[in-house]
ZATOR-367291 format. One record per residue (C-alpha): residue in three letters; x, y, z. Coordinates in nm, 4 decimals. Example, Ala and Ser with C-alpha at 12.3 -4.5 7.8 and 13.67 -1.06 7.14 Angstrom:
! ZATOR-367291
+-------+----------+----------+----------+
: guvex :       px :       py :       pz :
+-------+----------+----------+----------+
:   ala :   1.2300 :  -0.4500 :   0.7800 :
:   ser :   1.3670 :  -0.1060 :   0.7140 :
+-------+----------+----------+----------+
//
This chain:
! ZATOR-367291
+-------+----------+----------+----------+
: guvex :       px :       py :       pz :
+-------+----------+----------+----------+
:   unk :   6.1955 :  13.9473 :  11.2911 :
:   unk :   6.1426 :  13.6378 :  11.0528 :
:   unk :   6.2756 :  13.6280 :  10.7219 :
:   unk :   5.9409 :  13.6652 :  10.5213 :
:   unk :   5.8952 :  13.9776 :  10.7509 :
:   unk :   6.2064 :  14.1067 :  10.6219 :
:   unk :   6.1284 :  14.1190 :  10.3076 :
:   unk :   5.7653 :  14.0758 :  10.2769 :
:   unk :   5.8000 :  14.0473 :   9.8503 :
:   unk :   6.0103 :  13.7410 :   9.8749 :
:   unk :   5.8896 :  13.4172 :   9.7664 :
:   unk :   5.8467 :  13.1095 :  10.0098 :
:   unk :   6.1454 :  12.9448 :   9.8715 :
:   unk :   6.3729 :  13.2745 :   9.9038 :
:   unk :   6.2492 :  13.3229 :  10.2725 :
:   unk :   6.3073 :  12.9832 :  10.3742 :
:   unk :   6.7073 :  13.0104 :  10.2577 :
:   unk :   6.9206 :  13.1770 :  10.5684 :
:   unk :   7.1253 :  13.4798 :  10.4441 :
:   unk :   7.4539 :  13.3763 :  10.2954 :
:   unk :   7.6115 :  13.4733 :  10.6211 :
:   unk :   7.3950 :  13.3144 :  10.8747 :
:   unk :   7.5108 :  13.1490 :  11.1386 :
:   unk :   7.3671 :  12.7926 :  11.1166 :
:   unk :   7.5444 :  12.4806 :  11.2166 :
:   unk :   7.5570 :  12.3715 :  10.8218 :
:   unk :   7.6690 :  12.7167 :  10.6979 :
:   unk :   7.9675 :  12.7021 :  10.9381 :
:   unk :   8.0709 :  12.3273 :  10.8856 :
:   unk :   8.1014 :  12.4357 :  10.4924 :
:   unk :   8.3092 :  12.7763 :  10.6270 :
:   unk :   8.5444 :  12.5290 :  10.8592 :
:   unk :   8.6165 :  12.1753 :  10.8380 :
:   unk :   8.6766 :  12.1714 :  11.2337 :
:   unk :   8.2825 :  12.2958 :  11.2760 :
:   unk :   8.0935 :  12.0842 :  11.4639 :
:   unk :   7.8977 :  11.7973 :  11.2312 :
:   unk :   7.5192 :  11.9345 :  11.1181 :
:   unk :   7.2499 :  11.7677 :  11.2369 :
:   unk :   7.1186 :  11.6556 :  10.9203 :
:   unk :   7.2593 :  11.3430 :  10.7601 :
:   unk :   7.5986 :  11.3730 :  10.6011 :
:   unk :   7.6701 :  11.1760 :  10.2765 :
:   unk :   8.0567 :  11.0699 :  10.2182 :
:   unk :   8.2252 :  11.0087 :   9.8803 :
:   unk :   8.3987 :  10.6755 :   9.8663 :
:   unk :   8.6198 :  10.7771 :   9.6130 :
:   unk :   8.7570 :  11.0793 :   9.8737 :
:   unk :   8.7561 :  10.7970 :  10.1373 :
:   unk :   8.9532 :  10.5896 :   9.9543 :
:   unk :   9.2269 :  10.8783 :   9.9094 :
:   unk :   9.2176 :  10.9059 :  10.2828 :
:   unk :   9.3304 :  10.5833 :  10.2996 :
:   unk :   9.5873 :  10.5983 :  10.0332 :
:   unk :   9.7047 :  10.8752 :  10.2133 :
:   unk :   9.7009 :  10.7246 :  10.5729 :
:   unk :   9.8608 :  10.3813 :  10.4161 :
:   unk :  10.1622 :  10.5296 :  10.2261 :
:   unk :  10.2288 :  10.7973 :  10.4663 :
:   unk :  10.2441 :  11.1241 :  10.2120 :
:   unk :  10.0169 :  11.3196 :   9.9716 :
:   unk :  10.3136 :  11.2915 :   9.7091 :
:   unk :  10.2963 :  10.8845 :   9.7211 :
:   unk :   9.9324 :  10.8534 :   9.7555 :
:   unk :   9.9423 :  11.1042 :   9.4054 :
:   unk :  10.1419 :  10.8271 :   9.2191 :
:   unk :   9.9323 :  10.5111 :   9.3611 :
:   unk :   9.6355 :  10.6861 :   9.2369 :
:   unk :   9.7360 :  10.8729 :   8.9179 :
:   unk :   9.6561 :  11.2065 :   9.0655 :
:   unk :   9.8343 :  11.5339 :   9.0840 :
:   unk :   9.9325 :  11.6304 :   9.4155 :
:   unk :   9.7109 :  11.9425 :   9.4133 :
:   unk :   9.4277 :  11.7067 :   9.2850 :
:   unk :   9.4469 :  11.4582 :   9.6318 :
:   unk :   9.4765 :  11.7968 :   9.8131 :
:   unk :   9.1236 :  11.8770 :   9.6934 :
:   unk :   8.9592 :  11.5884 :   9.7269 :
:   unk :   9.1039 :  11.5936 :  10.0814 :
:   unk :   8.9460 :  11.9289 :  10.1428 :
:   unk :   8.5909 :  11.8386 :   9.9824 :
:   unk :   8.6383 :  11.4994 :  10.2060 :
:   unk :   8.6477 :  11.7144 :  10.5414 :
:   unk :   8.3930 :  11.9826 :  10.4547 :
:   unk :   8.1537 :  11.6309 :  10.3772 :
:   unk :   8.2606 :  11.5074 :  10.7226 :
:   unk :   8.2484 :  11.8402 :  10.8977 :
:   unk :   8.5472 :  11.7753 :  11.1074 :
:   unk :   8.9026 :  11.8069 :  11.0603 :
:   unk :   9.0671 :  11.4908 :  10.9509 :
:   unk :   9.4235 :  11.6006 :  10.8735 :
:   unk :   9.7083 :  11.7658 :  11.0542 :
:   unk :   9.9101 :  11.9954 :  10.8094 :
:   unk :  10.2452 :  12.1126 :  10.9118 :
:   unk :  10.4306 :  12.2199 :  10.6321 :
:   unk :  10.4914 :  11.9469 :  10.3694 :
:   unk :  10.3685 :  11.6931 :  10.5929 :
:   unk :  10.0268 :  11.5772 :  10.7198 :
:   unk :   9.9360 :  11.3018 :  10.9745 :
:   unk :   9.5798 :  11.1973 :  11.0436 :
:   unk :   9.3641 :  11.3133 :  11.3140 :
:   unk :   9.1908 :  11.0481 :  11.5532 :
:   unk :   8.8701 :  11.1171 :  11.3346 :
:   unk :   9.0863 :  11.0851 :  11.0238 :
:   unk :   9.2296 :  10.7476 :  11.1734 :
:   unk :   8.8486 :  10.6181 :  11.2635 :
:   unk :   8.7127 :  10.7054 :  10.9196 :
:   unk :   9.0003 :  10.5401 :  10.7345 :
:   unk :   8.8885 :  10.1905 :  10.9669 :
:   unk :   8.5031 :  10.2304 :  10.8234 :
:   unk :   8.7082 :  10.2570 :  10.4789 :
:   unk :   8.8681 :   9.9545 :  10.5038 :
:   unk :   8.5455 :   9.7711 :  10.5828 :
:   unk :   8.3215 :   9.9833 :  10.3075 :
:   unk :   8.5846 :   9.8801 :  10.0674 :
:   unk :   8.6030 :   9.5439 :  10.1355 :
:   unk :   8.2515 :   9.5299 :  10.0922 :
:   unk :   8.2389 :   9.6800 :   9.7697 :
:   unk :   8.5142 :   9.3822 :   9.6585 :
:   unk :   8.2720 :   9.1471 :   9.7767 :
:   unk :   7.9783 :   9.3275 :   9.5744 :
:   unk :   8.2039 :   9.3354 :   9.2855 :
:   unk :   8.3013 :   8.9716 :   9.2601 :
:   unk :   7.9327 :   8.8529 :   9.3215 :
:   unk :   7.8481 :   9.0301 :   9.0165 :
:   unk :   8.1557 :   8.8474 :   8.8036 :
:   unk :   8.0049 :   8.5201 :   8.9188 :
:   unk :   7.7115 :   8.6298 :   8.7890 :
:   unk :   7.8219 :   8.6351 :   8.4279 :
:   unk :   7.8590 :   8.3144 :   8.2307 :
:   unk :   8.1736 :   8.3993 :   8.0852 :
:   unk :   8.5485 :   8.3780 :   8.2847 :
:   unk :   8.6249 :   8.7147 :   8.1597 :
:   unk :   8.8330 :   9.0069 :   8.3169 :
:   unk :   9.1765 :   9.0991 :   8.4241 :
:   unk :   9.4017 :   8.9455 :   8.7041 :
:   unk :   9.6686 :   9.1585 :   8.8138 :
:   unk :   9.9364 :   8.8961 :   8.9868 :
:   unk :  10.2239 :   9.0188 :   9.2086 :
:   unk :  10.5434 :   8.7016 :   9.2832 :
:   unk :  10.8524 :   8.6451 :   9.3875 :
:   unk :  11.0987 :   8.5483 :   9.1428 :
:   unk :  11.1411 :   8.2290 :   9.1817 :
:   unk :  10.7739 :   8.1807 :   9.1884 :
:   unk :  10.7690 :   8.3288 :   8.8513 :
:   unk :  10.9707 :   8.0696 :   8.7044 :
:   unk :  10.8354 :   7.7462 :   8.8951 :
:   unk :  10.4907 :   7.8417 :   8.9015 :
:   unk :  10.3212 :   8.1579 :   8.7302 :
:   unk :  10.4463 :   8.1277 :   8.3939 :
:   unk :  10.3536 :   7.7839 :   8.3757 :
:   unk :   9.9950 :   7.8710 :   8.5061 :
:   unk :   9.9398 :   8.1936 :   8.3127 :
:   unk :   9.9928 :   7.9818 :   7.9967 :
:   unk :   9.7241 :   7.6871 :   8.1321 :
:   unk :   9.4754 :   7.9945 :   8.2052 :
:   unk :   9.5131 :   8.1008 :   7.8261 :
:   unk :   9.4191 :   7.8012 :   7.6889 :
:   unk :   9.1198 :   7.7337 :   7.9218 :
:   unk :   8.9867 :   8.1251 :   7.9367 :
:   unk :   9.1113 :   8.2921 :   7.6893 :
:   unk :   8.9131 :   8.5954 :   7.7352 :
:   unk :   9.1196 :   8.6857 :   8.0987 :
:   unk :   9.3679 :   8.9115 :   8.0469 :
:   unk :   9.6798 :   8.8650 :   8.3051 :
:   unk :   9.9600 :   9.0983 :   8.4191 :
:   unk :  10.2256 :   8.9932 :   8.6194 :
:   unk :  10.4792 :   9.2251 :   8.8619 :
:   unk :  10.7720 :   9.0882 :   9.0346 :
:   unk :  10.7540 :   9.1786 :   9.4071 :
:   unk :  10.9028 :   9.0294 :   9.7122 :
:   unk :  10.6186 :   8.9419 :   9.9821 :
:   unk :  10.7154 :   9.2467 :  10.2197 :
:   unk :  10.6060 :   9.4390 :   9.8843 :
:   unk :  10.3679 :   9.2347 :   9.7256 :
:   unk :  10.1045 :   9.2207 :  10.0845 :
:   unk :  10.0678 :   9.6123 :  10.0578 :
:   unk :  10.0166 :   9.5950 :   9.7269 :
:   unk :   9.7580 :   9.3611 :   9.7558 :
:   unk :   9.5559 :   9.5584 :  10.0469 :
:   unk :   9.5657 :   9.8748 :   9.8677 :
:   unk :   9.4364 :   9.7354 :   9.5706 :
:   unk :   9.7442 :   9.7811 :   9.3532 :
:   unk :   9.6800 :   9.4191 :   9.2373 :
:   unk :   9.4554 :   9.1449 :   9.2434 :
:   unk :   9.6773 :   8.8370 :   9.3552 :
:   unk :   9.9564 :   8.7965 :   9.5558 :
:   unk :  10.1834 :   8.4971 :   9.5520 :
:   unk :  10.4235 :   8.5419 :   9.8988 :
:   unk :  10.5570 :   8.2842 :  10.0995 :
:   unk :  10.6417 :   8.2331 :  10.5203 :
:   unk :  10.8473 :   8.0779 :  10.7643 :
:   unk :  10.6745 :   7.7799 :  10.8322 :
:   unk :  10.7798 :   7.7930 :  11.1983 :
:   unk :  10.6888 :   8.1325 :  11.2139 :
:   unk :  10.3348 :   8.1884 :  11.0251 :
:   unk :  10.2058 :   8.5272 :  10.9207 :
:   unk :   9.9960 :   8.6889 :  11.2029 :
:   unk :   9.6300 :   8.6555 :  11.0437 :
:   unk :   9.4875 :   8.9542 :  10.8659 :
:   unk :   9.0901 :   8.9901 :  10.8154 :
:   unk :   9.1141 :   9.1891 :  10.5241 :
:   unk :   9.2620 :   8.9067 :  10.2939 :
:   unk :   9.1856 :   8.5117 :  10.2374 :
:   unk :   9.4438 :   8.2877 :  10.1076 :
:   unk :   9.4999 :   7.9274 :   9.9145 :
:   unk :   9.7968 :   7.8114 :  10.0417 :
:   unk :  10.0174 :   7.6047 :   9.7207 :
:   unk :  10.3146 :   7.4263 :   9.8671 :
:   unk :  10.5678 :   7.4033 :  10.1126 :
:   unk :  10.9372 :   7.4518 :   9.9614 :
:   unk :  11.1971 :   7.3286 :  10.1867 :
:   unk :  11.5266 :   7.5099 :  10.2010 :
:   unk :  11.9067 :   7.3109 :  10.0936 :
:   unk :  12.2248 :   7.4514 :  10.1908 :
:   unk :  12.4400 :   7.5095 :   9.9172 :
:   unk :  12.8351 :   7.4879 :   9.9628 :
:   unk :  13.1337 :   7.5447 :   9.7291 :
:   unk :  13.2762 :   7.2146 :   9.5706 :
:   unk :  13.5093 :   7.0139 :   9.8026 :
:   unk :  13.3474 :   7.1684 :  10.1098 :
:   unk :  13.4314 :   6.9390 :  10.4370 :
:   unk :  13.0512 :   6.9383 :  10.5225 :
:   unk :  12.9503 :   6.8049 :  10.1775 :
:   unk :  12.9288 :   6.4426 :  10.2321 :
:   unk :  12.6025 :   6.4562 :  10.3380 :
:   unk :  12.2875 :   6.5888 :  10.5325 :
:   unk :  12.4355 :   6.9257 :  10.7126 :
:   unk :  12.3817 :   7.0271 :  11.0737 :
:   unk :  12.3716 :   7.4122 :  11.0567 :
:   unk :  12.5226 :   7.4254 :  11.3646 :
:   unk :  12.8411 :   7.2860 :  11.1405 :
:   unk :  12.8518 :   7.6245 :  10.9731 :
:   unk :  12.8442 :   7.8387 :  11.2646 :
:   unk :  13.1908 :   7.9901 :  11.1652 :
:   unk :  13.1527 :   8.0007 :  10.7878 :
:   unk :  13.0833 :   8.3474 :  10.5778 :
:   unk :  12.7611 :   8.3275 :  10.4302 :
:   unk :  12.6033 :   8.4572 :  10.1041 :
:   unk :  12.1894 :   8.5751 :  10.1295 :
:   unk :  11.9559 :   8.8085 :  10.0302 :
:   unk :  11.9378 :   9.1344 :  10.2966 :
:   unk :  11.8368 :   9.1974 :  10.5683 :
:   unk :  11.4619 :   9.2410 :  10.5673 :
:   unk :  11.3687 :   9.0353 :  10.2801 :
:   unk :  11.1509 :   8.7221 :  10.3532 :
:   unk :  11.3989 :   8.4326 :  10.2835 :
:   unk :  11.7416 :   8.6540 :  10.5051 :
:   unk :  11.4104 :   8.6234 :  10.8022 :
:   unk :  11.4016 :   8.2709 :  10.7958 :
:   unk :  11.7893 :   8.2079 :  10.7244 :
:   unk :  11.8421 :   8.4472 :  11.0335 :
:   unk :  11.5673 :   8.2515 :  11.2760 :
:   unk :  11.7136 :   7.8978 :  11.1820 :
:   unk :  12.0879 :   7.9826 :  11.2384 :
:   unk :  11.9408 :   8.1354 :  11.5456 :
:   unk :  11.7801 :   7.8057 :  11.6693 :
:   unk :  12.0713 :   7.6284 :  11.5866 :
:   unk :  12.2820 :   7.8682 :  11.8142 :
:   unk :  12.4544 :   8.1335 :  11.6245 :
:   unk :  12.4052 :   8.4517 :  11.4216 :
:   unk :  12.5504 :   8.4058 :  11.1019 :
:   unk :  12.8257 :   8.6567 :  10.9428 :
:   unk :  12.6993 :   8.7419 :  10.5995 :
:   unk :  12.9179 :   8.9941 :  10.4093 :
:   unk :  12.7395 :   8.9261 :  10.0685 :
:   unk :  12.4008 :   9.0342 :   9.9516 :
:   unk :  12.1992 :   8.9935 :   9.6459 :
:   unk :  11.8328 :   8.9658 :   9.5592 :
:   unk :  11.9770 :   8.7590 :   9.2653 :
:   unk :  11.9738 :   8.3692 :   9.3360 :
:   unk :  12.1966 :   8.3312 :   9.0265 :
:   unk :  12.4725 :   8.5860 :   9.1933 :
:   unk :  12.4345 :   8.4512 :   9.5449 :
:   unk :  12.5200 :   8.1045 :   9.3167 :
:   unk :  12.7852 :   8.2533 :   9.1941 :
:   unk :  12.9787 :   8.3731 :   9.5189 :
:   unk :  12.9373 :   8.0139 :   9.6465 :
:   unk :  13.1066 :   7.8830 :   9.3121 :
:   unk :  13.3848 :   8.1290 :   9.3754 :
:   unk :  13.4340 :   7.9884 :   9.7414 :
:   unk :  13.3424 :   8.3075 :   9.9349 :
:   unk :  13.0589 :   8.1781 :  10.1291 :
:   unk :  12.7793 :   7.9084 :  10.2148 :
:   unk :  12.4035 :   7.9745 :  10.1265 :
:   unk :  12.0540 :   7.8584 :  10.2361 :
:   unk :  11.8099 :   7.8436 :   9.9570 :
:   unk :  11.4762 :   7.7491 :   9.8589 :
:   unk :  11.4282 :   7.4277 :   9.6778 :
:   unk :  11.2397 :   7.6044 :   9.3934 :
:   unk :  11.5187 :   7.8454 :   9.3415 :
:   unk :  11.7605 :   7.5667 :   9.3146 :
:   unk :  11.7300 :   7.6230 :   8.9298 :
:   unk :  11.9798 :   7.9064 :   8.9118 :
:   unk :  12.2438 :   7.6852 :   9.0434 :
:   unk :  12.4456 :   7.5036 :   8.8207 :
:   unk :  12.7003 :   7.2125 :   8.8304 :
:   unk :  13.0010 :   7.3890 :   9.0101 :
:   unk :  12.8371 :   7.3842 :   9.3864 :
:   unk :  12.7175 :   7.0993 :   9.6497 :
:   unk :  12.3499 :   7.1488 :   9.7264 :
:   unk :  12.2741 :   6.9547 :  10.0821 :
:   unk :  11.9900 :   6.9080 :  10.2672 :
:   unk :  11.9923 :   7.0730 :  10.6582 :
:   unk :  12.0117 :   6.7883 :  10.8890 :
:   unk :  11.9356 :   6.8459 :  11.2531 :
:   unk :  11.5772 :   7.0576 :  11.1900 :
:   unk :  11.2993 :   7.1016 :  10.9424 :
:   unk :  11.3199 :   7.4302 :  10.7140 :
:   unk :  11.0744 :   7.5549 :  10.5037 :
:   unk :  10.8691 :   7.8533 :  10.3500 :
:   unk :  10.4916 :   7.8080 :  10.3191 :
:   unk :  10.3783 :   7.9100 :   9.9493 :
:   unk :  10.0617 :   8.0833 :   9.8988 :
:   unk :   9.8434 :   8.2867 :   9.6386 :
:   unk :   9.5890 :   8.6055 :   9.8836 :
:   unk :   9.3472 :   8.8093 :   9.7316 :
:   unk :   9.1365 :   9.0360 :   9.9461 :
:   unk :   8.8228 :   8.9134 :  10.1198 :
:   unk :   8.5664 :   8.8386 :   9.8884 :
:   unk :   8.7743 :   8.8679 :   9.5862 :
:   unk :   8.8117 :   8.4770 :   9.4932 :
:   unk :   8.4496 :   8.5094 :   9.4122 :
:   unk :   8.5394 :   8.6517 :   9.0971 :
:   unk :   8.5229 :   8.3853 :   8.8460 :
:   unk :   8.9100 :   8.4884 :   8.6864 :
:   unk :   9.0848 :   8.5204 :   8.9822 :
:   unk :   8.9553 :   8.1571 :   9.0986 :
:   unk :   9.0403 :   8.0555 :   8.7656 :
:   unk :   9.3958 :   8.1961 :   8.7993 :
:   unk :   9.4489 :   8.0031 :   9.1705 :
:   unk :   9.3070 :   7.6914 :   9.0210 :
:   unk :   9.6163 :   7.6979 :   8.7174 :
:   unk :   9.8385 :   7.8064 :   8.9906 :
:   unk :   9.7271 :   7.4617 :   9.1862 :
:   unk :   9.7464 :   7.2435 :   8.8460 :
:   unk :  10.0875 :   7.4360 :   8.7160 :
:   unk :  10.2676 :   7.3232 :   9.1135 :
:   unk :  10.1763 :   6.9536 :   9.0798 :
:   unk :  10.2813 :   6.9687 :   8.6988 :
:   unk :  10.6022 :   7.1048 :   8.8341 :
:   unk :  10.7050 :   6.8322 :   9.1336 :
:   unk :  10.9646 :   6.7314 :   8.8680 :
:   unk :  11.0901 :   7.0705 :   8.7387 :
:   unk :  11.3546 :   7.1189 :   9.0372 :
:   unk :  11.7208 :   7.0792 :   9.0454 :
:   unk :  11.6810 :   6.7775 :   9.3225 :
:   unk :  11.4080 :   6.6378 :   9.2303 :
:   unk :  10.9888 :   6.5379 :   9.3449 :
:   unk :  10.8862 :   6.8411 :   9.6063 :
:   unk :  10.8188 :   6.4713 :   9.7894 :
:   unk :  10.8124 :   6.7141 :  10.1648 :
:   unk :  10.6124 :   6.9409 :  10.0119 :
:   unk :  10.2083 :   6.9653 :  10.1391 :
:   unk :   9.9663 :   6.8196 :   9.8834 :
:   unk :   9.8737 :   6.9764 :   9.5878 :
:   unk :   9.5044 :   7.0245 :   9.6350 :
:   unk :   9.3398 :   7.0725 :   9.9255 :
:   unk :   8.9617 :   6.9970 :  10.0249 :
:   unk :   8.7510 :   7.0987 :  10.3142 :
:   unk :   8.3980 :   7.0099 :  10.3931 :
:   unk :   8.2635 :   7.3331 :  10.2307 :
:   unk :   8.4979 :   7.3171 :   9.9337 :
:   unk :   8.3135 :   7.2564 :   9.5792 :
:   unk :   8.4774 :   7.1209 :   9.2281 :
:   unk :   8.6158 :   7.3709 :   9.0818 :
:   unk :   8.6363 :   7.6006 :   9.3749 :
:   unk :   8.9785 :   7.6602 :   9.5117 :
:   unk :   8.9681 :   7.5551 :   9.9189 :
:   unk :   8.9993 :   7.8992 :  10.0791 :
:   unk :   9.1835 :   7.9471 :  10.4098 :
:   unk :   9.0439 :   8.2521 :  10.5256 :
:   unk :   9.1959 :   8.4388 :  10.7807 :
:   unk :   9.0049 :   8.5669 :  11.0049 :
:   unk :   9.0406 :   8.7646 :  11.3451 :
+-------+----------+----------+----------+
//
C-alpha cells in the first residue's frame, strides 16, 4: 500500500515524506553515524572538518578545545553533526580518549588539501586590494627576535603602517605545528645545514641566512689560541640547550661526526645562562653566531676548525599564503632587516653567510623568491 493510499486526505507533499520511522538509507544514516552513506549527495561543513583535524593533529578533544576557543562539549558536537554529515563513523571513543577511524584519517587528508586551498583563495583576494593591510601573526626563535624581527617589524611600520604584527617566541619544533595548524601566519625556524628539513607540501619557504656556529670556552682555555677541532673537546663537559631542541640536534650530529658523544650535564634554553656556566668554568658551548650577543667579555668565542657548521635561517608560511600582500611585505623587511644586520654580531660581517636576496628566473621586484617545497 502506497502512502497516498494510506491516507487518501493527505496532500502530495505529506505523502511524498516517509513516516518518521521508515526505514530509508537517509533516515538511518541520521539515526547512526556508522549507517551506510545515502545515495544522494552529502554536503560537509569545513568548519567541522577543520575540528577533525584539530583533533587528529593535537591528539585530544581537550587540546583541540583550547587551539580553537571551544568548550570541550562544543568540539564534541560539532564532531557528532560532522559524522551524521558523513554518514560513517569517524571516531573511536573509549572512555576519555578517541583515535580516528581509517575514514576519519582519509577525511582529515581531503582537509588538509580543502584548507590549503581556501589559504590560497584567501591571499588572492588580499592581492586584490590596493592597500598592504591586515595582520601577520609571526612565530621565532629567540635569537631571531633580537637579530632580525624586531628590526624588521619596525621597517614594516614605517612602510605599511596599516599591518598590524604579533610576534610569539617559539622554538622551530614548536613554531612548524603552529604554522600548519594555522595558529600563525609566519614562521621563522632554522636547520642543520648538513641535515635539511625533509620537504613538506603544505608550506613554502624564503630561506634568510646561514648562521654559522663558534665554540665558546672559558678564559685561559688550552684550546683558545685559535680555530678549534671539535675532536679537541671530546673529553670536556659541555653546556647546551636539551635534548630535542633544534640547536642540542645539530651540536649532537657534529660531535658525532667528529667521533664522540658529548657529556652535557647543563641545560638551558637561555643563551645568556649557558654564557654564564662557561664564564664560571663548568663547561664548553657551541653556539650560533647570531646568539653570540648574550656573551660578554669574560669567555673565548672560537671558530670550529676541522668542518663547516651551520643552521639554515628561514621565514614558511603555508602554501599560497605569501600571496597575501602583508605577509610578503613582512618577508621582504625580514630580507632588508638581515643585510642591515651583517654588522650587529659579536664577531663581526655574517661574511659565510648565503646572500641576502635571492632571485630566480620567475622571481619579480618586490616579490620575495619563494622556495617551495614540494613533494
Amino acid at each position: 500500500m502506497t502512502p497516498r493510499e494510506a491516507a487518501p486526505n493527505a496532500s502530495p507533499a505529506a505523502a511524498a515524506e516517509p513516516a518518521p520511522n521508515a526505514r530509508s538509507p537517509a533516515a538511518a544514516a541520521e539515526r547512526s553515524p556508522t549507517a551506510s552513506p545515502a545515495s544522494t549527495l552529502r554536503t560537509l561543513d569545513v568548519r567541522r572538518m577543520r575540528v577533525l583535524r584539530e583533533v587528529s593533529e593535537r591528539g585530544t578533544i581537550a587540546a583541540a578545545a583550547r587551539a580553537l576557543a571551544f568548550t570541550p562539549s562544543a568540539v564534541s558536537q560539532q564532531l557528532a553533526t560532522l559524522e551524521r554529515e558523513a554518514g560513517v563513523a569517524l571516531l573511536d571513543r573509549h572512555g576519555g580518549r578517541v583515535r580516528l577511524t581509517e575514514a576519519g584519517r582519509r577525511l582529515v587528508a581531503r582537509t588538509e588539501a580543502i584548507l590549503a586551498e581556501l589559504e590560497a583563495a584567501t591571499a588572492e583576494l588580499a592581492a586584490a586590494a590596493a592597500d598592504v593591510t591586515g595582520d601577520v601573526h609571526v612565530a621565532a626563535f629567540p635569537s631571531s627576535e633580537r637579530a632580525l624581527l624586531a628590526r624588521a617589524v619596525a621597517r614594516l611600520a614605517r612602510r605599511h603602517p596599516d599591518v598590524r604584527v604579533r610576534t610569539t617566541e617559539l622554538e622551530p619544533e614548536a613554531s612548524l605545528p603552529a604554522l600548519r595548524l594555522g595558529d600563525v601566519d609566519l614562521a621563522i625556524s632554522h636547520e642543520d645545514v648538513s641535515r635539511p628539513a625533509p620537504p613538506d607540501p603544505r608550506l613554502e619557504r624564503v630561506d634568510l641566512l646561514e648562521d654559522p656556529l663558534r665554540v665558546v670556552l672559558p678564559p685561559g682555555h688550552r684550546a683558545a689560541a685559535g680555530a678549534v677541532p671539535l675532536a679537541r673537546l671530546a673529553n670536556e663537559r659541555w653546556v647546551a640547550t636539551p635534548p630535542g631542541t633544534a640547536c642540542r640536534a645539530i651540536l649532537e650530529h657534529a660531535c658525532s661526526k667528529a667521533g664522540f658523544v658529548p657529556e652535557v650535564p647543563f641545560h638551558a634554553n637561555d643563551f645568556g645562562v649557558l654564557a654564564a656556566y662557561v664564564a664560571a668554568g663548568l663547561g664548553v658551548a657551541m653556539v650560533p653566531e647570531l646568539a653570540l650577543g648574550a656573551f660578554g667579555e669574560d669567555v673565548v668565542i672560537r671558530p670550529v676548525a676541522d668542518l663547516p657548521v651551520k643552521r639554515r635561517i628561514y621565514v614558511s608560511a603555508r602554501r599560497g599564503g605569501l600571496e597575501r600582500p602583508a605577509l610578503a611585505a613582512m618577508v621582504e623587511a625580514l630580507r632588508d632587516a638581515r643585510a642591515d644586520g651583517q654588522t650587529s654580531t659579536r664577531s663581526g660581517l655574517w661574511s659565510d653567510s648565503m646572500p641576502a636576496s635571492r632571485s630566480s628566473p620567475g622571481a619579480t621586484a618586490g616579490r620575495p623568491f619563494v622556495n617551495t617545497w614540494s613533494t
